[in-house]
C-alpha positions as CSV (number, residue, x, y, z in Angstrom):
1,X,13.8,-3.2,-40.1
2,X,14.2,-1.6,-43.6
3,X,17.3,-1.7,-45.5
4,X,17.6,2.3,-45.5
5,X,18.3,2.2,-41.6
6,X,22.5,2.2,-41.5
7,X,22.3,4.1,-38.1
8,X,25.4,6.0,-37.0
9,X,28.8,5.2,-38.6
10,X,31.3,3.4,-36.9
11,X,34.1,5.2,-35.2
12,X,37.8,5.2,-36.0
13,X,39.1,1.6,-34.9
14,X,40.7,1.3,-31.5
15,X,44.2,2.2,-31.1
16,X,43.8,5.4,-33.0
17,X,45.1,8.6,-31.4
18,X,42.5,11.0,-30.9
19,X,44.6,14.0,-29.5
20,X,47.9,15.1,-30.8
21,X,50.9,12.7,-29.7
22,X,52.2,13.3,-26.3
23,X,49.2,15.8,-25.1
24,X,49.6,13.6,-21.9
25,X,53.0,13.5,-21.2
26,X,53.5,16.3,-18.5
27,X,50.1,14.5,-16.5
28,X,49.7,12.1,-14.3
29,X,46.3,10.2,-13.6
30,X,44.4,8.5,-10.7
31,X,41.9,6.2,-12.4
32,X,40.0,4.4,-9.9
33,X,38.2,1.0,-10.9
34,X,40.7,1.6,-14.4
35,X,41.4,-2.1,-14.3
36,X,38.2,-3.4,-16.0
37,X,35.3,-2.1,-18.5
38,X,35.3,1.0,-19.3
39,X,37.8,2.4,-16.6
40,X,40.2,0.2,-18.8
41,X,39.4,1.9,-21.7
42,X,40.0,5.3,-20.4
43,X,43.5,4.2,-18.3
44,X,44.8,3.1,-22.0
45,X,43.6,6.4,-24.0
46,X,45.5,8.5,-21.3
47,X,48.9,6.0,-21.3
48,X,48.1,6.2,-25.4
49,X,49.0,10.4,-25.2
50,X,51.6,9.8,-22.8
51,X,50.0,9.8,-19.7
52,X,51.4,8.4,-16.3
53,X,48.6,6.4,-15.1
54,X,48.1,4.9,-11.8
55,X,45.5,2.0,-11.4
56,X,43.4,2.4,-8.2
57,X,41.3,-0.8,-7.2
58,X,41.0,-3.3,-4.5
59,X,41.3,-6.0,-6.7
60,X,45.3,-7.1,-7.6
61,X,44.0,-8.8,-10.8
62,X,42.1,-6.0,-11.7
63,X,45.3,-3.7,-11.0
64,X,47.5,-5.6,-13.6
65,X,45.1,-6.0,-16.2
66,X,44.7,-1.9,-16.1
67,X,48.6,-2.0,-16.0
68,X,48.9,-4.2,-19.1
69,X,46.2,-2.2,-20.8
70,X,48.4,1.2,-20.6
71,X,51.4,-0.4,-21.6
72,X,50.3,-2.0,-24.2
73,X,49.0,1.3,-25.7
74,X,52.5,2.7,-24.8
75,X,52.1,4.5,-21.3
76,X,53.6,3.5,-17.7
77,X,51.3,2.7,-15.3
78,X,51.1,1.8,-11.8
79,X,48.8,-0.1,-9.7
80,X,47.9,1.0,-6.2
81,X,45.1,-0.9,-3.5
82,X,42.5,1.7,-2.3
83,X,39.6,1.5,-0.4
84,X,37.5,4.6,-2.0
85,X,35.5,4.9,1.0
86,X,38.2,5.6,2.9
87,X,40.0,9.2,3.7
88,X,43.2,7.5,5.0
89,X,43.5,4.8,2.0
90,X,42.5,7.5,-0.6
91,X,45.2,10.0,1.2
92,X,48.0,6.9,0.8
93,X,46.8,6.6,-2.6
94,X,47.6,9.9,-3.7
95,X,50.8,10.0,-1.3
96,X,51.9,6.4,-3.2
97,X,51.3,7.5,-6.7
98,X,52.8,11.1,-6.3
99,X,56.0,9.4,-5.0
100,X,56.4,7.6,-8.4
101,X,55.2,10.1,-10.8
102,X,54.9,13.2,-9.3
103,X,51.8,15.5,-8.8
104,X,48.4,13.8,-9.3
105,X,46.8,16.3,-12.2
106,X,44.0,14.1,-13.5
107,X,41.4,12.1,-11.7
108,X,38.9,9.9,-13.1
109,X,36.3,8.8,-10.7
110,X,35.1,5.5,-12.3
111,X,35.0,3.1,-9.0
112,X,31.3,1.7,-9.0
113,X,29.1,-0.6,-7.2
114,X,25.5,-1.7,-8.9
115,X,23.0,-4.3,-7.0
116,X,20.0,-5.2,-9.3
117,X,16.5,-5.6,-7.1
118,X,13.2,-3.9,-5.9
119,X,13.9,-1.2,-3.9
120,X,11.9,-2.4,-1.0
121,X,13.9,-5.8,-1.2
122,X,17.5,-3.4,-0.4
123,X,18.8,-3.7,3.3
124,X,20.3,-0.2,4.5
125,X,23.5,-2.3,4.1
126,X,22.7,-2.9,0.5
127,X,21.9,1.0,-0.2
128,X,24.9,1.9,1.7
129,X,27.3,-0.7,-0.1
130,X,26.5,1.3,-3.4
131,X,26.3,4.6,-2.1
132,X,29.7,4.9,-0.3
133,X,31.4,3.7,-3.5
134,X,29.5,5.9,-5.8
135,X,28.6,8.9,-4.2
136,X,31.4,9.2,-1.1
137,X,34.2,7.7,-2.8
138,X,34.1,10.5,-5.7
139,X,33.5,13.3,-2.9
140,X,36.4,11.4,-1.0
141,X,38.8,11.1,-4.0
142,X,37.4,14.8,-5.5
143,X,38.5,16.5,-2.1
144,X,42.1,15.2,-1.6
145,X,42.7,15.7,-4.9
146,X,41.8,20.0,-4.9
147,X,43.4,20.1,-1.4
148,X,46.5,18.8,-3.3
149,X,45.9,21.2,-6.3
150,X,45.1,24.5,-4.6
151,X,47.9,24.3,-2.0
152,X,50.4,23.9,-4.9
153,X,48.9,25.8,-7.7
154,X,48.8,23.5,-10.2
155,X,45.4,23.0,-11.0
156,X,44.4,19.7,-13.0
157,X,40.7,18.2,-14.0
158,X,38.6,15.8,-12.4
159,X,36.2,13.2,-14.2
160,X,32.9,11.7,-12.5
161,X,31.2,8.6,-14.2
162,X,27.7,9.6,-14.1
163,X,24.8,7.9,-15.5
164,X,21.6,9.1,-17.5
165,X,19.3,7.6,-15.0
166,X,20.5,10.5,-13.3
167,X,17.5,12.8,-15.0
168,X,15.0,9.7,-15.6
169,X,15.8,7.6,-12.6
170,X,16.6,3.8,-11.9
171,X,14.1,1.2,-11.6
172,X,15.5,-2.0,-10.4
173,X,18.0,0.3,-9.3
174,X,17.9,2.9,-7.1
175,X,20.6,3.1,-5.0
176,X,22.7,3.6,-8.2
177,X,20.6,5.8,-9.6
178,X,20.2,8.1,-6.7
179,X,24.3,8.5,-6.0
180,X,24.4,9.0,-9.7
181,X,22.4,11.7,-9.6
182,X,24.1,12.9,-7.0
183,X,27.3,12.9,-8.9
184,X,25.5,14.7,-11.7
185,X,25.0,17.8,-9.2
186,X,28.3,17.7,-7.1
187,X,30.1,17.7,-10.5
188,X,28.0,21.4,-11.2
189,X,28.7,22.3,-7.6
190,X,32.9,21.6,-7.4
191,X,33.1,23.0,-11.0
192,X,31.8,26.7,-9.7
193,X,33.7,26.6,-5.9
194,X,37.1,25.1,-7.7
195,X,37.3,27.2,-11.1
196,X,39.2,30.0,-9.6
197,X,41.9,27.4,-8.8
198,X,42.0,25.8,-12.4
199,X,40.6,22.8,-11.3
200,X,37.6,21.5,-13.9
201,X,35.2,19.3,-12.7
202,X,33.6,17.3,-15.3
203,X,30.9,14.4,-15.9
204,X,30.4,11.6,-18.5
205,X,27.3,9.7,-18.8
206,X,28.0,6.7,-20.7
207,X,25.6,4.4,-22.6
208,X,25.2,1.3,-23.7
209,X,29.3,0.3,-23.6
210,X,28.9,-4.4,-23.3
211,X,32.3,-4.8,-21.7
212,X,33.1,-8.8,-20.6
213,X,33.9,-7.2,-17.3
214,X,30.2,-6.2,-16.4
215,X,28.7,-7.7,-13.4
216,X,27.1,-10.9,-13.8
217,X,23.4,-10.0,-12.9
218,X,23.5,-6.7,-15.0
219,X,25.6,-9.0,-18.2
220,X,23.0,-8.9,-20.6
221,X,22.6,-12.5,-21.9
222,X,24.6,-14.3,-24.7
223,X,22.6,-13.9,-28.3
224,X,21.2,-10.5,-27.6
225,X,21.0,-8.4,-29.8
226,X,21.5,-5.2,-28.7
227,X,22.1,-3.1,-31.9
228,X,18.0,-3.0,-32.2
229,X,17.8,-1.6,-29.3
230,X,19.6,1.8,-30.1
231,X,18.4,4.8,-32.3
232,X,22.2,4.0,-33.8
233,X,21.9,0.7,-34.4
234,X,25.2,0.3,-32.6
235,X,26.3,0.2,-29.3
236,X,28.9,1.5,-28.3
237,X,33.2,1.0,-28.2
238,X,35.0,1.2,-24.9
239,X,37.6,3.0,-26.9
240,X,35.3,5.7,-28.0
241,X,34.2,6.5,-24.2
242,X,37.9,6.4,-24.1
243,X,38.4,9.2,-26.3
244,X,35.9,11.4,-24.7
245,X,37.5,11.4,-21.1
246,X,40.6,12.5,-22.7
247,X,39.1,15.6,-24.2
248,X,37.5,16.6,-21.2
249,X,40.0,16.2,-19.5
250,X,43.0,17.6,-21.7
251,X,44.0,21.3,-22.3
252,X,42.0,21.2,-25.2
253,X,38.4,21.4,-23.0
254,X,40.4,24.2,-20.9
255,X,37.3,26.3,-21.1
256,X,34.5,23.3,-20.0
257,X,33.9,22.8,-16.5
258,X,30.9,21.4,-14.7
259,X,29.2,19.8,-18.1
260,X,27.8,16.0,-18.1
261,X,28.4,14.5,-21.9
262,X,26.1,12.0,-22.7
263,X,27.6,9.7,-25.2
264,X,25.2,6.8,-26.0
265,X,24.1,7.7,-29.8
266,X,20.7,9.5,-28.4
267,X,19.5,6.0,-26.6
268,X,18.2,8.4,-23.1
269,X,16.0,10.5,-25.4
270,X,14.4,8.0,-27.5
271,X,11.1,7.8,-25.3
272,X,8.1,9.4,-27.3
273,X,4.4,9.0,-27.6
274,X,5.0,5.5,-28.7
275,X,6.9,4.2,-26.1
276,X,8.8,1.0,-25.6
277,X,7.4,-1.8,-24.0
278,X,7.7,-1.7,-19.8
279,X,8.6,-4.7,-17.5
280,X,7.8,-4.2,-14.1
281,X,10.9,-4.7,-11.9
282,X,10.5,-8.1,-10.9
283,X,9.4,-9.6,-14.2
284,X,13.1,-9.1,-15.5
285,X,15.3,-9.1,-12.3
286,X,16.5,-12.9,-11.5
287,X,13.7,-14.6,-10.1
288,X,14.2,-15.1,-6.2
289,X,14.4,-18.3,-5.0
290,X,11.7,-18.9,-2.3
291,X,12.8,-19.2,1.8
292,X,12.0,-22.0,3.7
């Protein structure tokens, strides 16, 4: 590639404030999945502004690296186990978390699940594995939260992780995808039926974030290069995705409710009349080993 490509400029390094000192310090945030990737990187940015966070995961390890993370960016934090699929564990969740720190006004609905394969290869166990994670753990979470919030008043903002295979769709796969999407138009449906209450409802689709904590079979291999693959020539910093669910989620976006922000340096939109090379599915999926 030419020398006169630089492709976007680098962000501000990591542990810079975005927002003004202590915009957090009157909330208090359920981050679910916030103890690894990108759920991480938002748990610190909050805890950096003076957030309370709690860190909602099934996995205890996962808990106290999220805890660490806030901490060390200066915030208290919390870790608390939760089943997202569950009404009753979500509803001890909140109960848990509103005992330490008092009303939950922020909720960032990270928690994922993501299975690589053919779509006809996926057991109805398989779909549903992803599905009840993605899709009914953010209506789960979403609904106890505005319960909470209109009973009392307060209001507060909610944060779905979307996707941009949301709009294109998912080959290899699809039952991310679809709950995605999903996401993407419950977010636009809560944000109209909860305004009235103050409650935003917000969505970010993320792109290409390489995080050590990404699932094995979707880890993209070591030696790739991945800047070549971006219209930036950069991917991007979990700090950065950071600093995005803070805004949307701070007083500062008071007025932006039911919007998805796609923040992966134009990647989604880079398909043209020259278009990149395809792979059908099971050319770059792990190869199967055969049965019998």
């Amino acid at each position: 590639m030419s020398d006169q490509y630089k492709g976007l400029r680098n962000a501000p390094g990591a542990g810079t404030r975005m927002l003004p000192e202590g915009a957090f310090a009157n909330e208090v945030a359920i981050i679910t999945g916030g103890g690894s990737g990108i759920g991480k990187g938002i748990a610190a940015e909050f805890g950096r502004l003076g957030g309370a966070v709690a860190i909602a995961s099934r996995d205890p390890d996962k808990r106290a690296r999220g805890i660490a993370a806030v901490e060390e960016a200066g915030g208290r934090a919390i870790g608390v186990e939760v089943d997202v699929r569950s009404p009753e564990a979500v509803k001890a969740c909140f109960d848990e978390v509103e005992e330490v720190f008092g009303p939950v006004t922020q909720l960032v609905n990270n928690a994922a699940g993501n299975l690589a394969g053919a779509s006809e290869d996926f057991s109805l166990n398989a779909w549903r594995a992803v599905t009840g994670i993605v899709l009914d753990g953010t209506w789960i979470c979403s609904t106890e939260f505005a319960r909470r919030r209109i009973e009392d008043g307060l209001g507060g903002s909610i944060l779905n992780i979307g996707a941009t295979y949301s709009w294109t769709g998912g080959p290899g796969t699809s039952p991310s995808a679809a709950a995605k999407a999903a996401v993407t138009n419950l977010t636009q449906t809560l944000a109209v039926e909860w305004a009235p209450y103050d409650i935003r409802v917000n969505c970010i689709a993320p792109g290409l974030f390489p995080h050590k904590d990404r699932v094995a079979h979707l880890r993209f291999a070591d030696g790739d290069e991945l800047s070549d693959r971006q219209p930036a020539l950069r991917t991007g910093e979990v700090h950065e995705l950071g600093w995005a669910a803070a805004y949307l989620c701070s007083d500062y976006a008071a007025f932006c409710s039911g919007h998805t922000f796609v923040l992966d340096g134009a990647n989604w939109l880079r398909r043209s009349l020259r278009m990149p090379k395809f792979e059908p599915v099971r050319e770059w999926l792990p190869k199967r080993e055969k049965k019998g």
